[in-house]
C-alpha positions in Angstrom: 3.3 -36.5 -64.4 2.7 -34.0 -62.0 5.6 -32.1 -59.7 5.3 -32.9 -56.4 6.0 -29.5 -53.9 7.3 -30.5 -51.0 5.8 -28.6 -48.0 7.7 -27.6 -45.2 6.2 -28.2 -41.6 6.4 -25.3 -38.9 4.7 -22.4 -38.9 4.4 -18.8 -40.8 5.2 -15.8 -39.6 1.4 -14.6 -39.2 1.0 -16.8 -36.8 3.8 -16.5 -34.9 3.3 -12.8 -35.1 -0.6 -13.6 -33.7 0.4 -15.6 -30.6 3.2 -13.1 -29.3 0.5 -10.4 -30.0 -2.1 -12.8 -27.6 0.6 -13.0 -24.9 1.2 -9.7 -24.7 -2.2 -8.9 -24.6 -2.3 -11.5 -21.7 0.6 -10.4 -19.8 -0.5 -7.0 -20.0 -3.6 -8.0 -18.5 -2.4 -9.7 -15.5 0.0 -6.8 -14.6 -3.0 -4.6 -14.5 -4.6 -7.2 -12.0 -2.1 -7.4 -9.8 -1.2 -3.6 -9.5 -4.9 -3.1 -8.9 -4.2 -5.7 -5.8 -1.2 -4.4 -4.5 -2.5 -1.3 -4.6 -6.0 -2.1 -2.7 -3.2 -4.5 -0.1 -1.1 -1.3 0.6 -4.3 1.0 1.1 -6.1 -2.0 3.4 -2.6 -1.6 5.4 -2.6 2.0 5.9 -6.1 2.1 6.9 -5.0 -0.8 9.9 -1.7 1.0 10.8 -3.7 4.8 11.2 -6.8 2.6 13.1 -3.9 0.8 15.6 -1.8 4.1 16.2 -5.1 5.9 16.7 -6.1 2.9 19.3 -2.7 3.1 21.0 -2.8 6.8 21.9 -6.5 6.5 23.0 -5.6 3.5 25.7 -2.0 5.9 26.4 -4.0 8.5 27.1 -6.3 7.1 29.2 -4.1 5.9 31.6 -1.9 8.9 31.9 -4.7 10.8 32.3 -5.2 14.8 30.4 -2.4 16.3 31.3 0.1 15.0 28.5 -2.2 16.1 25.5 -1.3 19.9 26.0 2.7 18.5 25.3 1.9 16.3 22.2 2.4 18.4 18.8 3.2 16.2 16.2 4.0 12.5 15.3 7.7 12.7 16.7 6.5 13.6 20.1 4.5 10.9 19.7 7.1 8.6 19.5 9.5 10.4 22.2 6.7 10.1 24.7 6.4 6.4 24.1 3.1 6.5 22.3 3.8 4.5 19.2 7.7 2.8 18.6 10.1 3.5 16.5 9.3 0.9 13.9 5.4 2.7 13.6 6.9 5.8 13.4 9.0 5.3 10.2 6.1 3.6 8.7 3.8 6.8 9.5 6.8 9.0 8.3 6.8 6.7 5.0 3.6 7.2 4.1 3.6 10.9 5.0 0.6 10.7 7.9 -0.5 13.9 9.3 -0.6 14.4 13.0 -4.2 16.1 13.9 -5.9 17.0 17.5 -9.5 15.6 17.9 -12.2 17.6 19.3 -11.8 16.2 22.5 -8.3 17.0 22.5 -6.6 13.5 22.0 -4.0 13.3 19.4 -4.4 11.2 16.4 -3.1 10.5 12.9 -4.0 10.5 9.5 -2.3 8.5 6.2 -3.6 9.8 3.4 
């Protein structure tokens, strides 16, 4: 009579080992895309903040008139002469924008 080997049900340790290896090659994977889209978010939004601070000193400047680009030096007198708020000015001191002077003389910025 032959012995009857009792089997056990579950599963071995190869393939346990092979699916934790899949979903960290999974997870992995979906990190990478979504750094690579927070990444292209936060350059999309620092692009729109240097294009609507650039816009607000062009209209400012317009309707003053010439005579307050001589006093304009930087992105702090920028804010103190009511050219871009408070809130726009931390933002543009976040991200470490550089004030610049256009050649037709009307101050602008630049994020990096």
């Amino acid at each position: 009579m032959k012995k009857m080997i009792k089997r056990r049900k579950g599963f071995t340790l190869i393939e346990v080992l092979a699916a934790l290896a899949i979903i960290v090659v999974l997870t992995l994977a979906l990190i990478l895309m979504v750094k690579g889209q927070v990444d292209q978010a936060n350059k999309k939004d620092n692009r729109l903040l240097e294009q609507t601070v650039n816009a607000q000193i062009e209209v400012q400047m317009d309707d003053t008139g010439t005579s307050d680009k001589v006093t304009i030096t930087n992105i702090g007198d920028l804010r103190d002469e009511g050219f871009i708020s408070a809130k726009q000015y931390e933002q543009l001191s976040d991200k470490h924008a550089k004030f610049k002077t256009s050649s037709d003389g009307v101050p602008q910025v630049d994020i990096p």
